[in-house]
Backbone as ProteinMPNN parsed JSONL, in Angstrom:
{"seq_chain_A": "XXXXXXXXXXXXXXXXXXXXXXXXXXXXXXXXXXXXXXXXXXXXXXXXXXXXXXXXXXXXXXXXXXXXXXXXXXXXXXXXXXXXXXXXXXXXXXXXXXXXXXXXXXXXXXXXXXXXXXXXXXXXXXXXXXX", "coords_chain_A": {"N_chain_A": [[5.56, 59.277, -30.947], [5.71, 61.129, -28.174], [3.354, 61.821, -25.325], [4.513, 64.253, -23.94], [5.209, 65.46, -26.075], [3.585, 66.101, -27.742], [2.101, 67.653, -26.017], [3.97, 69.472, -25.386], [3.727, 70.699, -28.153], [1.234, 71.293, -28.361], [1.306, 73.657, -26.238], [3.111, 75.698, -27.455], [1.55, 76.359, -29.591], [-0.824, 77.269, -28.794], [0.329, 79.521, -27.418], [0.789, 81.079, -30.027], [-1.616, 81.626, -30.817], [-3.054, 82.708, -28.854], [-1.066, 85.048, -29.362], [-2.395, 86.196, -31.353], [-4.748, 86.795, -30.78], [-6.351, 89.526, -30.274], [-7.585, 92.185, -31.944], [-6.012, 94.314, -32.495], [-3.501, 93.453, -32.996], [-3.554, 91.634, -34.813], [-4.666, 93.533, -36.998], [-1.844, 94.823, -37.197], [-0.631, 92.868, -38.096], [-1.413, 92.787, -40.837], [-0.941, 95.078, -41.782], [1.939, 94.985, -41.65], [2.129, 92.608, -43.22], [1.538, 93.926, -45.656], [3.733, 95.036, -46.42], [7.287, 94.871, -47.089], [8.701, 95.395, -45.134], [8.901, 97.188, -41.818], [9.137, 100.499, -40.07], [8.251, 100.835, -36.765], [7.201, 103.716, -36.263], [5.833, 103.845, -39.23], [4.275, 101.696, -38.657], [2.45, 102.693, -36.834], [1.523, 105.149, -37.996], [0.253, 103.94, -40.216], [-1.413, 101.855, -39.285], [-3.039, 103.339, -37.33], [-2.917, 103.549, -34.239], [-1.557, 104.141, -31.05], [2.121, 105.165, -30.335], [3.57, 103.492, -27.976], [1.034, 101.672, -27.866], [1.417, 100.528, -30.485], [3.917, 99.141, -30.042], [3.912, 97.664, -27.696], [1.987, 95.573, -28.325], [3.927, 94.653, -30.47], [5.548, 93.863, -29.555], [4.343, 91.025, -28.214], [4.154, 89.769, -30.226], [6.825, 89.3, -31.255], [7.482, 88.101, -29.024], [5.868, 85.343, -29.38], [7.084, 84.906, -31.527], [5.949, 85.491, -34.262], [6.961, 87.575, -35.885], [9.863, 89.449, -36.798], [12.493, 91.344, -36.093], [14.978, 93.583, -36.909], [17.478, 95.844, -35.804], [18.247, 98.847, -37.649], [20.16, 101.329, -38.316], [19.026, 103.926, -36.716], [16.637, 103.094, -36.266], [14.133, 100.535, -35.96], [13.478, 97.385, -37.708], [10.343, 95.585, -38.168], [9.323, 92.653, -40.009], [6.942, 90.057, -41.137], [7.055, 86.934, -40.216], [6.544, 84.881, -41.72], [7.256, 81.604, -42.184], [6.348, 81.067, -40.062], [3.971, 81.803, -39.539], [2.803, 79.755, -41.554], [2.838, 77.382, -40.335], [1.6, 77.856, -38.198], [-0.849, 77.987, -39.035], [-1.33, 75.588, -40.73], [-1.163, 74.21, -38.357], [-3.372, 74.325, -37.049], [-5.119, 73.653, -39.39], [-5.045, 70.763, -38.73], [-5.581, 70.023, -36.583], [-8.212, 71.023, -37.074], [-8.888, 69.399, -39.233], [-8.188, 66.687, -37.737], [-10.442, 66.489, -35.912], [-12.681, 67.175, -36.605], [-12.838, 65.115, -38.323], [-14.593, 62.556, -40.68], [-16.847, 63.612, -39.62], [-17.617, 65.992, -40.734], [-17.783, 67.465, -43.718], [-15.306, 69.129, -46.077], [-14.736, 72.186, -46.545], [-16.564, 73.82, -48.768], [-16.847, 71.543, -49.947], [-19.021, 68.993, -51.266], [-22.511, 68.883, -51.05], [-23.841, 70.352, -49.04], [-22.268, 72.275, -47.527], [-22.646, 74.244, -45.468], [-23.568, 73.835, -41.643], [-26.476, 74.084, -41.294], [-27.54, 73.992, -43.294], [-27.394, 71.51, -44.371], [-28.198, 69.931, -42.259], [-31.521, 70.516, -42.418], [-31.461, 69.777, -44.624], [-31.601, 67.341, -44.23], [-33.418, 66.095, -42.896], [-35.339, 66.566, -44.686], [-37.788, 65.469, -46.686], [-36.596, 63.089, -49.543], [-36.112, 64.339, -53.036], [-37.329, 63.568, -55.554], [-36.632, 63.353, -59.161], [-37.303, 62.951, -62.553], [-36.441, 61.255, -65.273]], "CA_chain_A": [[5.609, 60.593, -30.325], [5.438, 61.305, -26.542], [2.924, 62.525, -24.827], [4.887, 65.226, -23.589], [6.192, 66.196, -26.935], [2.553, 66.54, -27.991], [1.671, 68.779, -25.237], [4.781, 70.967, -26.113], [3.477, 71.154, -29.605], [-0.13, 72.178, -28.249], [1.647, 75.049, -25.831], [3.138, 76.407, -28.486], [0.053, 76.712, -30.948], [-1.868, 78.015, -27.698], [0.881, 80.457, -27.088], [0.782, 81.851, -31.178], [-2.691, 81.895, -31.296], [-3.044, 83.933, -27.708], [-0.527, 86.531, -29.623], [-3.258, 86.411, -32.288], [-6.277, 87.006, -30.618], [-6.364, 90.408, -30.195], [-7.705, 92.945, -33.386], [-4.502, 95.356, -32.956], [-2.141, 92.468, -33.145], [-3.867, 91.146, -36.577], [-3.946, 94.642, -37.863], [-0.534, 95.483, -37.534], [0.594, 91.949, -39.137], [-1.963, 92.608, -42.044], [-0.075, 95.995, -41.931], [3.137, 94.281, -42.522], [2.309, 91.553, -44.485], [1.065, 94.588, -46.892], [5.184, 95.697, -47.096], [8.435, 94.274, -47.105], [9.026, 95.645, -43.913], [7.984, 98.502, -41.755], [9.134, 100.589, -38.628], [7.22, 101.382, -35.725], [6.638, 104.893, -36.731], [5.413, 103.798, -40.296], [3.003, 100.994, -38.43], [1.604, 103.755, -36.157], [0.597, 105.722, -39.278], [-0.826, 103.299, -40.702], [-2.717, 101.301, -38.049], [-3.659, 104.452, -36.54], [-2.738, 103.734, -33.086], [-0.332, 105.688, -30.687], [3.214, 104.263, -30.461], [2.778, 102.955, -26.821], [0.233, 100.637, -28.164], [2.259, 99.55, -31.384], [5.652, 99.175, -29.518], [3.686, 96.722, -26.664], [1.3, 94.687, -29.597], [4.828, 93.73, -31.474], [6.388, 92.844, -28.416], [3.731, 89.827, -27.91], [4.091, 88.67, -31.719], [7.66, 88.479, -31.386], [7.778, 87.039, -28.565], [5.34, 84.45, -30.368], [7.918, 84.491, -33.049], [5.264, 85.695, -35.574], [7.276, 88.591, -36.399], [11.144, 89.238, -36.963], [13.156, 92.665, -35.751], [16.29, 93.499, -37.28], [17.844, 96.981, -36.171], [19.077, 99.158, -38.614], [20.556, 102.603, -37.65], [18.201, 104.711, -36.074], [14.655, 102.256, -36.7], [13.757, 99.202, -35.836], [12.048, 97.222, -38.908], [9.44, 94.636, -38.306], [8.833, 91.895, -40.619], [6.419, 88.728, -40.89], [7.635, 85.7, -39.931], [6.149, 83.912, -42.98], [6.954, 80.253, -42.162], [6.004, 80.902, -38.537], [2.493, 81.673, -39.483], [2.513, 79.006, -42.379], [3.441, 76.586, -39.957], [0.734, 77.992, -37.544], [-1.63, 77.61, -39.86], [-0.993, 73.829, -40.589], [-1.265, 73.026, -37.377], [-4.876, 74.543, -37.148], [-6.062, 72.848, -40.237], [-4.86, 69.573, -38.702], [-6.302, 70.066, -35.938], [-9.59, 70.947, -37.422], [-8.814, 68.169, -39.585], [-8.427, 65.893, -36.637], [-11.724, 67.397, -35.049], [-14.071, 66.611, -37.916], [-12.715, 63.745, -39.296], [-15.587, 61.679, -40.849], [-18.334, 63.898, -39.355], [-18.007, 67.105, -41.221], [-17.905, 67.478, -45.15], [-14.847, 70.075, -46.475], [-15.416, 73.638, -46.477], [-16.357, 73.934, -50.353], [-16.768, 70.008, -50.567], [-19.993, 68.332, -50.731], [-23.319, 69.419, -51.271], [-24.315, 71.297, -48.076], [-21.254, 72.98, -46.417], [-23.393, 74.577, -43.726], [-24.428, 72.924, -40.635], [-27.485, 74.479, -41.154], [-28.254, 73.234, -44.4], [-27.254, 69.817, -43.787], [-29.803, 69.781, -40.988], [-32.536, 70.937, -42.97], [-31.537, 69.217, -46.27], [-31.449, 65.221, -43.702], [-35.188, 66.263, -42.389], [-36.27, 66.74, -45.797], [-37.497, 63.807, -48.026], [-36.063, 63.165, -51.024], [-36.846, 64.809, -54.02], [-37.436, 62.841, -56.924], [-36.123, 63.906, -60.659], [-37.736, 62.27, -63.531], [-35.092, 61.431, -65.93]], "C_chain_A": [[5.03, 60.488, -28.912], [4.223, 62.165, -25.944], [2.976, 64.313, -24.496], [4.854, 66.277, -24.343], [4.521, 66.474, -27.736], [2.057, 67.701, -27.371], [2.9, 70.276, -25.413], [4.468, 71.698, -27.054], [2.397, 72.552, -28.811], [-0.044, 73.522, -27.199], [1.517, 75.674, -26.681], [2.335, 77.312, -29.676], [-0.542, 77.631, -29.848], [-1.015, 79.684, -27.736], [0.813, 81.984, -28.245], [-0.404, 82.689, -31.343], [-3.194, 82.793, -30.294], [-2.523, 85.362, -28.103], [-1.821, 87.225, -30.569], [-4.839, 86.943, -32.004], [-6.498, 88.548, -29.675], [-6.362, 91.822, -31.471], [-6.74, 94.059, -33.467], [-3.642, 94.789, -33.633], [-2.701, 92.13, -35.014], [-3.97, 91.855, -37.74], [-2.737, 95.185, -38.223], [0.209, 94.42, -38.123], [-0.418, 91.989, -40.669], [-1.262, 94.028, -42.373], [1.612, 95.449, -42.77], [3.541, 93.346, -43.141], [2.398, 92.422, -45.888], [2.816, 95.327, -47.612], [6.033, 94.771, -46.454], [8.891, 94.147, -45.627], [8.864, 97.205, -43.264], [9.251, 98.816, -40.155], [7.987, 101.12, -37.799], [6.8, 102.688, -35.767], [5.478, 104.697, -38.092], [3.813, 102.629, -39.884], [2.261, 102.176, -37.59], [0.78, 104.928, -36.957], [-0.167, 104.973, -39.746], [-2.083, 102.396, -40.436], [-3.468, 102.611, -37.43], [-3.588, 104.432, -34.758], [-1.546, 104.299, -32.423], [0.811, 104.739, -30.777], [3.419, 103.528, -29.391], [1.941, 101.821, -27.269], [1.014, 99.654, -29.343], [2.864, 98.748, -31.053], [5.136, 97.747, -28.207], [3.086, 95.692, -27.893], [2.844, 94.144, -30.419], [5.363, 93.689, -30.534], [5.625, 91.447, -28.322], [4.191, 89.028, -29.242], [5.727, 88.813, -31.761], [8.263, 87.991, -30.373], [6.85, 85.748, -28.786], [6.0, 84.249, -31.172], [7.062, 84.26, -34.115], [5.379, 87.043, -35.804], [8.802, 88.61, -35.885], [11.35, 91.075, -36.548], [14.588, 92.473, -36.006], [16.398, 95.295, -37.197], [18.69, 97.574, -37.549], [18.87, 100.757, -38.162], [20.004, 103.03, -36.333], [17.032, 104.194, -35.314], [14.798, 100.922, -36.137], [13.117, 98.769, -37.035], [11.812, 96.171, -38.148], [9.554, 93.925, -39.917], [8.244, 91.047, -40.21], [7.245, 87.483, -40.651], [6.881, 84.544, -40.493], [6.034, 82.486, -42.503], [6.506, 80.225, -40.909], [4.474, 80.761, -38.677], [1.844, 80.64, -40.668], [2.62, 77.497, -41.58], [2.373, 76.4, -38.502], [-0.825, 77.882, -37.859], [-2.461, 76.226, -40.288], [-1.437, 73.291, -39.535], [-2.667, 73.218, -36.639], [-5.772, 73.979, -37.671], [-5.198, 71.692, -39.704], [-5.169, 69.151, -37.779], [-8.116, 70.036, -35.955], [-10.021, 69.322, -38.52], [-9.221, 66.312, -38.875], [-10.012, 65.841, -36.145], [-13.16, 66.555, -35.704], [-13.657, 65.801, -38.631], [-13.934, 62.4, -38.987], [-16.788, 62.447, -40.537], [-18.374, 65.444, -40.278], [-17.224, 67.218, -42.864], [-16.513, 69.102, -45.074], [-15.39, 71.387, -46.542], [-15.384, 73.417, -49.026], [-17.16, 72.141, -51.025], [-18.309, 69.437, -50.033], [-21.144, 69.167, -50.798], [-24.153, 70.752, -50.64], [-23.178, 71.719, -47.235], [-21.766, 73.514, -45.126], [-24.098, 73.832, -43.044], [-25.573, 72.844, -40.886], [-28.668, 73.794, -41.88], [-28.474, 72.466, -44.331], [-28.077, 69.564, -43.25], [-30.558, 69.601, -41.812], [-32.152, 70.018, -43.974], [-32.174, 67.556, -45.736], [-32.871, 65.398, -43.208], [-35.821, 66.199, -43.443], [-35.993, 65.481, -46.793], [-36.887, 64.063, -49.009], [-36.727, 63.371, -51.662], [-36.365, 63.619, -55.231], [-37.352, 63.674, -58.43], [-36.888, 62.771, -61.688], [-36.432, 62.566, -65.16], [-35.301, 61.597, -67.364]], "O_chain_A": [[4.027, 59.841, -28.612], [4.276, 63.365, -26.217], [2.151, 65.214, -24.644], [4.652, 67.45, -24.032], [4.632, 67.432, -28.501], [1.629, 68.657, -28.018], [2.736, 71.492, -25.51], [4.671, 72.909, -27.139], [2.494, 73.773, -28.686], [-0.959, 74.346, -27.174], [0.482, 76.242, -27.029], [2.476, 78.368, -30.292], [-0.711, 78.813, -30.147], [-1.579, 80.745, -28.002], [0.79, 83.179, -27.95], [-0.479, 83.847, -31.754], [-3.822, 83.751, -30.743], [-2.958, 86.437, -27.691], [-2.157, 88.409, -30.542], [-5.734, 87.329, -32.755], [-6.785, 88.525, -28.478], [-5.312, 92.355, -31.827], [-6.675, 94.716, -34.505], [-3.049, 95.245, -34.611], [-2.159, 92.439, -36.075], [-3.701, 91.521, -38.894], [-2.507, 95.845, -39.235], [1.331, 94.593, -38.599], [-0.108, 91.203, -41.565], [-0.969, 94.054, -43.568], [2.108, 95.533, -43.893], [4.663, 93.066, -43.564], [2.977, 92.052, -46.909], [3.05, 95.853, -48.7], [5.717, 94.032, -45.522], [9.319, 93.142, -45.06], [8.731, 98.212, -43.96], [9.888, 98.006, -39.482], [6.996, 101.727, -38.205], [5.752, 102.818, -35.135], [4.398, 105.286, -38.043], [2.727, 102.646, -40.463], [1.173, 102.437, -38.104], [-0.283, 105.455, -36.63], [-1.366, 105.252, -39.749], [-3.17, 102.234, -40.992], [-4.655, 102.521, -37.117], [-4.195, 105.278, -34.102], [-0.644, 104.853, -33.052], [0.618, 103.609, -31.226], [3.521, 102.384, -29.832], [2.415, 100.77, -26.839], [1.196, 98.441, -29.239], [2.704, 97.601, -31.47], [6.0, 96.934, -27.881], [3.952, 94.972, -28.39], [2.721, 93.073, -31.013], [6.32, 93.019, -30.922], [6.441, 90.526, -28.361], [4.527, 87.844, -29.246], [6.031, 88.13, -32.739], [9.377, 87.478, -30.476], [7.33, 84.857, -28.086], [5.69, 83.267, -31.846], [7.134, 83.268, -34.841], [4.395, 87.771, -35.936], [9.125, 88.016, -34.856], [10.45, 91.897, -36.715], [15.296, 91.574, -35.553], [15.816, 96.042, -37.982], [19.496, 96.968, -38.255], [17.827, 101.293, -37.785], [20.348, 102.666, -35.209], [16.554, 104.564, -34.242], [15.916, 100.441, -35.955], [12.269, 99.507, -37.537], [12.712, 95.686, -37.463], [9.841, 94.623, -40.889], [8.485, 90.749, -39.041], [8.317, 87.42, -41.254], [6.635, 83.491, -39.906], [4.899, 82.028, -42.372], [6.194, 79.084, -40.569], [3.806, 79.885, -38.127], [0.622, 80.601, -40.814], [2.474, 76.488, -42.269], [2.252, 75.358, -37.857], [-1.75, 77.727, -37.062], [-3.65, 75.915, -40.221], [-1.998, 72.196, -39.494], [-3.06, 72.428, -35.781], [-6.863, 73.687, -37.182], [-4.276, 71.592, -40.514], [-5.19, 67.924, -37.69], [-8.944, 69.421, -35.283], [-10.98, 68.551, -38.522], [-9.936, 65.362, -39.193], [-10.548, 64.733, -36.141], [-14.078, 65.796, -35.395], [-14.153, 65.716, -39.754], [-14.187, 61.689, -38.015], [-17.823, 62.077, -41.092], [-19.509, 65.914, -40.372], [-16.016, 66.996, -42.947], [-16.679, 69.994, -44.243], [-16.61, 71.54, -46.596], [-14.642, 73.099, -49.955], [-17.72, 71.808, -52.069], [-18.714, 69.412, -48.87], [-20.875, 70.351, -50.597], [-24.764, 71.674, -51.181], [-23.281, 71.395, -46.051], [-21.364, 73.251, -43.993], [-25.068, 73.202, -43.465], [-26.078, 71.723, -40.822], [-29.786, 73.351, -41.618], [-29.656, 72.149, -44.2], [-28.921, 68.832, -43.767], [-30.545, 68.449, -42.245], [-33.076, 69.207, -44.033], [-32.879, 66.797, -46.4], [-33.447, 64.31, -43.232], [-36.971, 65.77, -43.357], [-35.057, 64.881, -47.321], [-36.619, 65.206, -49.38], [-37.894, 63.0, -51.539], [-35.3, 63.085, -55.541], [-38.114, 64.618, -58.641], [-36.901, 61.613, -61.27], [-35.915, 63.528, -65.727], [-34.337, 61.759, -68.113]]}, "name": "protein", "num_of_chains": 1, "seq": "XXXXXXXXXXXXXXXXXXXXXXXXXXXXXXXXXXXXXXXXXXXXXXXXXXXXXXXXXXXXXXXXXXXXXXXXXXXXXXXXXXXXXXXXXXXXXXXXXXXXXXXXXXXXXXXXXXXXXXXXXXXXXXXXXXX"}
């Protein structure tokens, strides 16, 4: 793999995760993860923001292509774009993967998951068990 074609990747991720970092944008896809599919009237009820704000917030996520628009009559629906964010996902944990490989213990895995602990647990002598 090319250089290049690496740095395309890591746009890309930059570009998803830019749509993502904003608490409207993550409400209105936990909004429509919660249904099949929604329109922009039905997310504005339920996010609670005006339509102006909806109508700009799902413009960024699909132009991120972490959300799908298919007219129908009158409406617009929204949907998730499922493998987009399964796929955005992946390339986070493989990254973090990358990151901490060898120096940091699984989330879940290993005795002390928190930095914190860890610290504190490697300062402290060993305890002895009598068997």
């Amino acid at each position: 793999m090319m250089d290049s074609d690496i740095s395309a990747r890591d746009e890309l991720v930059a570009r998803k995760l830019a749509a993502l970092a904003h608490p409207a944008r993550l409400r209105l896809l936990r909004q429509l993860g919660a249904a099949d599919s929604c329109c922009v009237k039905d997310l504005v009820r339920r996010a609670g923001l005006a339509q102006s704000t909806v109508s700009q917030h799902l413009k960024i996520l699909l132009e991120a292509e972490l959300v799908n628009f298919r007219p129908e009559q009158q409406r617009s629906r929204y949907t998730i774009n499922a493998p987009a964010l399964r796929e955005l996902a992946g390339a986070i944990g493989q990254t973090l993967d990358h990151c901490c490989a060898g120096c940091c213990p699984q989330a879940g895995h290993g005795e002390h998951s928190d930095p914190l602990q860890r610290q504190d647990a490697d300062q402290r002598p060993a305890a002895h068990k009598d068997i």
